[in-house]
C-alpha positions, -999 to +999 in steps of 0.1 A: +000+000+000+019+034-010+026+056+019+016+089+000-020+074-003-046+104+012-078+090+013-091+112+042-123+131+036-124+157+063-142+164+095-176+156+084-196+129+097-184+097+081-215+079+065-213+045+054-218+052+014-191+085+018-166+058+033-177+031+004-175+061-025-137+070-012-125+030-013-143+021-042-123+052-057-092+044-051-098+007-061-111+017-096-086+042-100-058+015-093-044+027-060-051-007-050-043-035-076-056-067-076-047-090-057-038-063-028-045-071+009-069-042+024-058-038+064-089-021+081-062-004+108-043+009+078-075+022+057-090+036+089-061+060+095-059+069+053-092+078+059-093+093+089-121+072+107-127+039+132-124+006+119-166+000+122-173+020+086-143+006+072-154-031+082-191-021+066-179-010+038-158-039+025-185-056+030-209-037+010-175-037-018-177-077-013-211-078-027-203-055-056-177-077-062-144-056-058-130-070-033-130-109-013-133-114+023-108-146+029-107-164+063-078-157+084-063-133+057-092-098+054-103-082+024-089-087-006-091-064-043-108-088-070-102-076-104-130-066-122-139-082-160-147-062-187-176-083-196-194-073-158-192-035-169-202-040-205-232-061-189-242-032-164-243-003-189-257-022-213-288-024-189-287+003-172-286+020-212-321-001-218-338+001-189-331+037-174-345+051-208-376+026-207-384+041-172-383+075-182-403+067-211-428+049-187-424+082-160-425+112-183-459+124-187-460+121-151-440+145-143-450+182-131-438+216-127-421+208-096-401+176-110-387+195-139-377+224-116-362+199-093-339+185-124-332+223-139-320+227-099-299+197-100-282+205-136-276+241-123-257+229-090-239+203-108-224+230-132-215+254-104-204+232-081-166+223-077-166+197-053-163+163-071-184+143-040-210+171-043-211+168-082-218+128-072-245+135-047-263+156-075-260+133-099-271+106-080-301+122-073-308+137-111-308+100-126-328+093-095-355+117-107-354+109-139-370+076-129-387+082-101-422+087-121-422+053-134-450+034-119-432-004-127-415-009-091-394-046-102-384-023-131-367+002-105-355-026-079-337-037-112-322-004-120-312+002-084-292-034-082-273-029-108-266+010-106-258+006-069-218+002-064-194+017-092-215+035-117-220+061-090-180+073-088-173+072-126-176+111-120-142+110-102-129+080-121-132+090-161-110+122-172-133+148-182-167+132-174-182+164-152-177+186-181-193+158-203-219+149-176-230+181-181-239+187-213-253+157-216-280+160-189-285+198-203-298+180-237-321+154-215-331+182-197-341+202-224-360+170-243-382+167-211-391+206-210-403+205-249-418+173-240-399+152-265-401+117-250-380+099-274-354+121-275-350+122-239-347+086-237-324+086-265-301+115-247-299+094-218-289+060-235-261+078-253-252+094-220-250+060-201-233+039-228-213+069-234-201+070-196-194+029-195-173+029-226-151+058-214-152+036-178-134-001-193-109+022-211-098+043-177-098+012-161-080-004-190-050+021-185-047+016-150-045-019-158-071-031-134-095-048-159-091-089-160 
């Protein structure tokens, strides 16, 4: 593990998915390779935190399947194939845009000022975590209308875990982000269904293949 690692992320009150967002970081980014042994003592002082969230959140990264919890030796980095990502924005590409189809007409006044909000704090904002908060929430939105609810749980299973950091991860992809959710934006206001769903297909599929080859150059893909 290098020494001139900083992982810490301030003062604040250390919630489980802010501890999970910095590990699952710095895994993706390749600060930790494959193969690498995670030591909860050393990651709680990177991060600046007690051992309990760091324990949680290897645990939460087990079940994404980036790291392995071995008997007798911790958590360990799992590399992550090419093949699981392609699968994951593949779907999320399909069905994200299918539930904003389904959602659209339901949404008010209210809704779209709540998205034009979001897009306007996401392009001011220079805080990379904040940017991922906001984003969160605006693809959130985007399909919170839809009134198919195994059609969500679906969405939320597999967008849960790594799709959330690629903000941090993929050079450029705030600046990108951006522009891409103005045009989504701007299809739901003129009421243009298809082309909404469209926008945010390109956006996703857009964001995955940019993903494998970040991850490619840090070598981390099996």
């Amino acid at each position: 593990m290098s020494e001139k690692l900083d992982l810490k992320i301030g003062d604040r009150e250390m919630l489980h998915n802010r501890v999970c967002s910095v590990l699952r970081r710095a895994i993706l980014k390749g600060d930790f390779k494959p193969g690498e042994r995670l030591v909860q003592t050393e990651l709680a002082e990177l991060i600046g935190v007690s051992r309990m969230p760091i324990r949680e959140a290897l645990r939460t990264l087990e079940i994404e399947g980036l790291v392995k919890i071995e008997p007798h030796k911790g958590a360990v980095v799992r590399p992550v194939s090419k093949e699981d990502i392609e699968e994951i924005y593949e779907l999320r590409s399909i069905l994200e845009p299918e539930a904003l189809r389904k959602g659209i007409h339901h949404f008010t006044k209210n809704d779209i000022h709540q998205l034009s909000e979001l897009h306007e704090e996401m392009v001011n904002t220079n805080s990379g975590e904040d940017f991922v908060e906001l984003n969160i929430a605006f693809h959130q939105l985007l399909i919170k209308k839809c009134n198919r609810p195994r059609l969500l749980g679906i969405i939320e299973t597999i967008s849960n875990g790594f799709p959330q950091d690629t903000p941090q991860i993929i050079p450029g992809q705030i600046r990108k982000s951006n522009q891409e959710h103005e045009a989504i934006l701007k299809a739901i206001i003129n009421e243009d269904v298809e082309s909404a769903a469209k926008y945010l297909s390109e956006h996703i599929k857009r964001s995955g293949e940019e993903l494998i080859d970040s991850m490619e150059n840090h070598e981390f893909l099996s």
